[in-house]
N, C-alpha and C positions, 0 to 999 in steps of 0.2 A: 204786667205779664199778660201776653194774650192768650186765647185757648183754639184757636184753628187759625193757620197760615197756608193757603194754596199759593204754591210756586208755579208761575209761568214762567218762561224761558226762553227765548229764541223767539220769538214770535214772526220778524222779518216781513212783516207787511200780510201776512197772510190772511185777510179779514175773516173768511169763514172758518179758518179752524179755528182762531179765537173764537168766535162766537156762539162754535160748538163746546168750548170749553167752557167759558160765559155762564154755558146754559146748563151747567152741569148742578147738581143742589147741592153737593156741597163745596163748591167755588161760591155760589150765593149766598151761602150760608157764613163763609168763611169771614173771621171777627178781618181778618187783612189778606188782603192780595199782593206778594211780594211782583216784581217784576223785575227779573234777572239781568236782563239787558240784551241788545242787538232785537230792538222792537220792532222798528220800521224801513229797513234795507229790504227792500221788497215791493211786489206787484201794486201795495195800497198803501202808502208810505203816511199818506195824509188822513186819511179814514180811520187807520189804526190808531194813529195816535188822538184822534178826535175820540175814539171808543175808551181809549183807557183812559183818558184826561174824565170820562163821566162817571167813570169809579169814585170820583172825589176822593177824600180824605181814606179811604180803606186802604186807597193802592199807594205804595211804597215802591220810589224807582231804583235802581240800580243801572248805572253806566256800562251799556259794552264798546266793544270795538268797534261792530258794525256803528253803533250810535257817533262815538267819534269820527270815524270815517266820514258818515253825512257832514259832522260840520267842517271838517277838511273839504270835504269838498264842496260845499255850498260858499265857502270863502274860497275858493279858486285855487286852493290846494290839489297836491295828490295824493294819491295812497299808494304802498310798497306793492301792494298785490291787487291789480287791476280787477274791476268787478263791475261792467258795463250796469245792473240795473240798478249798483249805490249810486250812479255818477247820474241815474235820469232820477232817483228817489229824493238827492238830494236838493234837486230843481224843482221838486212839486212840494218840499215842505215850506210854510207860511215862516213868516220871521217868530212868532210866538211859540213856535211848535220848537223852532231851533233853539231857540231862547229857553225852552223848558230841557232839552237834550244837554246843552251847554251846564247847567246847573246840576246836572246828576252826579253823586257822589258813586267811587270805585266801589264799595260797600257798603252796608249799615249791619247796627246788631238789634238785636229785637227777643226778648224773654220768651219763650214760649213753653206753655204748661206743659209739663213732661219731660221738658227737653232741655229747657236750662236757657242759656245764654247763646244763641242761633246768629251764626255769622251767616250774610247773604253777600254774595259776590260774580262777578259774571264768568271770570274763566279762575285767578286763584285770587288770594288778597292783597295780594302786590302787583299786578297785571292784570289789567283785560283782556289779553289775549296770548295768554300762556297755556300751554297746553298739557294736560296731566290727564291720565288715562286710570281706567279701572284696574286693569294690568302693571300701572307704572310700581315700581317697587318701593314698598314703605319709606327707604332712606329718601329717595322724589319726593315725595310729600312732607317727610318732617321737615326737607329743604323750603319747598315752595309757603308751607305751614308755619315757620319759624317767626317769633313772634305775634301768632296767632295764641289767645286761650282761649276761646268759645272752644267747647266740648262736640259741635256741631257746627259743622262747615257744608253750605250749600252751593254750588257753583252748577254753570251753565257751559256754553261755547263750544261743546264737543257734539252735541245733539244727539248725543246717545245715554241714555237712563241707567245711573247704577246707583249702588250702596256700599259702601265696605268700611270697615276700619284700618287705621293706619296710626301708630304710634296711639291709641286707647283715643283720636278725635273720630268719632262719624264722618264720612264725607255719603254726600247726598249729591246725586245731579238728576235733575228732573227728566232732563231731557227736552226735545223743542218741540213747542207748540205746531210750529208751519211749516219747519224743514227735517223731519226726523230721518237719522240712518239707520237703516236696517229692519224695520217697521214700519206700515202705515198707522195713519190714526195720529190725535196728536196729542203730546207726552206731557205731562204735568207733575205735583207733587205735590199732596198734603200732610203738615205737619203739623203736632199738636192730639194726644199729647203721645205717639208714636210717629213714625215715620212710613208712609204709604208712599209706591212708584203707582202712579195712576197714568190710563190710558183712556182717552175719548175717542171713538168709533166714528166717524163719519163721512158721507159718498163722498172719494175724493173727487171720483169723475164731476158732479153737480158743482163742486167746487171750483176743478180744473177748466170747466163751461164759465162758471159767472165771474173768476179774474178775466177770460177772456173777453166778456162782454162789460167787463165794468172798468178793468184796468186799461190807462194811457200806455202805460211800456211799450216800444214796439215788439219788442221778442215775447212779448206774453206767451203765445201759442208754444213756445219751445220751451218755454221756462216753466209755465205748469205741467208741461209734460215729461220733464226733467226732472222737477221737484213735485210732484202728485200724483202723479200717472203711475210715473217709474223709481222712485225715492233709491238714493245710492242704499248698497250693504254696509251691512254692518263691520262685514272683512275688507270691503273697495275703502269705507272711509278709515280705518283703522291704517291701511297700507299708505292713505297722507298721512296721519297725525303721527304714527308713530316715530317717523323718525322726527316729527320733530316735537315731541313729549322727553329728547333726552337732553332737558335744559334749554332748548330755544323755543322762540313763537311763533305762534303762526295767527293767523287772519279765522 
């Protein structure tokens, strides 16, 4: 059993807000660093994964879709829903990097003091990229939930931070590190031996300046100001996912 687990999520290549989280004390402090998954689909695709590979042993990976996608498409694949900076992220990750993506399991479970038996997963535990909202209706979850017993389920992929309960399980979603909707700052969670939504504070502008000057992408310039500058709402990303939270997925 461990006694502190900080949840990253989403990360998507964003090197500085990770680094702002990083540096948070109790992320440092934290006995393990879970990571949710959809790491590195983004401005720093190689960086980032170099930064959490020196976590060593504390960090604990979890598979997303974005994750998949890279290696669809770094083997000359494609993906159902086009996404111009997977297709250039997947071309700047090393083979060892892919080789680390390839091996991620859909979920793990992990003991955590207070909390019991703590299922981590990127969107539900049967999918990476199924889509289930805070709003979705109890019967949605004990569906998506089914064959689930951890009493605490942690999921990512929406990038938006909630809690609730649903058939007597916790669901937990952190929310995303580099991409968040409806707030700036970048979104986290620590567990152990309650459950905190945590938010990290940082100039997105200096941010939005040093992908430009450090990231290859060519659309940088449009893309941190897309995702930094100007972060969708919380109701703009709600009007995609929702329709498709009623039983199908999405990306």
């Amino acid at each position: 059993m461990v006694s502190s687990v900080a949840v990253l999520s989403d990360i998507h290549g964003v090197l500085p807000a990770l680094e702002a989280v990083l540096a948070e004390p109790d992320v440092a402090a934290a006995e393990v660093v879970v990571l949710c998954g959809d790491l590195a689909a983004g401005p720093l695709p190689r960086q980032t994964l170099d930064r959490l590979a020196a976590l060593g042993e504390r960090a604990v990976w979890v598979r997303g879709n974005a994750d998949r996608a890279l290696l669809t498409l770094a083997a000359g694949g494609h993906i159902t829903i086009p996404d111009p900076i997977a297709g250039w992220a997947a071309g700047e990750l090393r083979p060892d990097q892919l080789a680390v993506l390839a091996g991620l399991p859909l979920s793990v479970t992990i003991e955590v003091d207070g909390l019991g038996e703590v299922l981590f997963c990127h969107a539900t535990p049967r999918d990476d990229e199924e889509v289930v909202l805070v709003d979705s209706p109890p019967e949605r979850w004990l569906e998506v939930l089914a064959g689930t017993e951890a009493e605490t389920v942690v999921c990512g992929h929406t990038h938006m931070p909630f809690a609730r309960l649903a058939g007597r399980r916790r669901i937990v979603n952190p929310g995303s590190v580099g991409m968040p909707y409806g707030t700036t700052g970048a979104h986290w969670a620590l567990l152990g031996p309650g459950v905190q939504l945590r938010r990290t504070v940082f100039d997105a502008e200096a941010a939005a300046r040093a992908l430009e000057e450090t990231s290859a992408y060519p659309g940088i310039a449009a893309w941190a100001t897309d995702f930094l500058r100007n972060p969708a709402s919380d109701l703009e990303a709600l009007r995609v996912f929702s329709p498709r939270a009623r039983g199908t997925t999405a990306t």
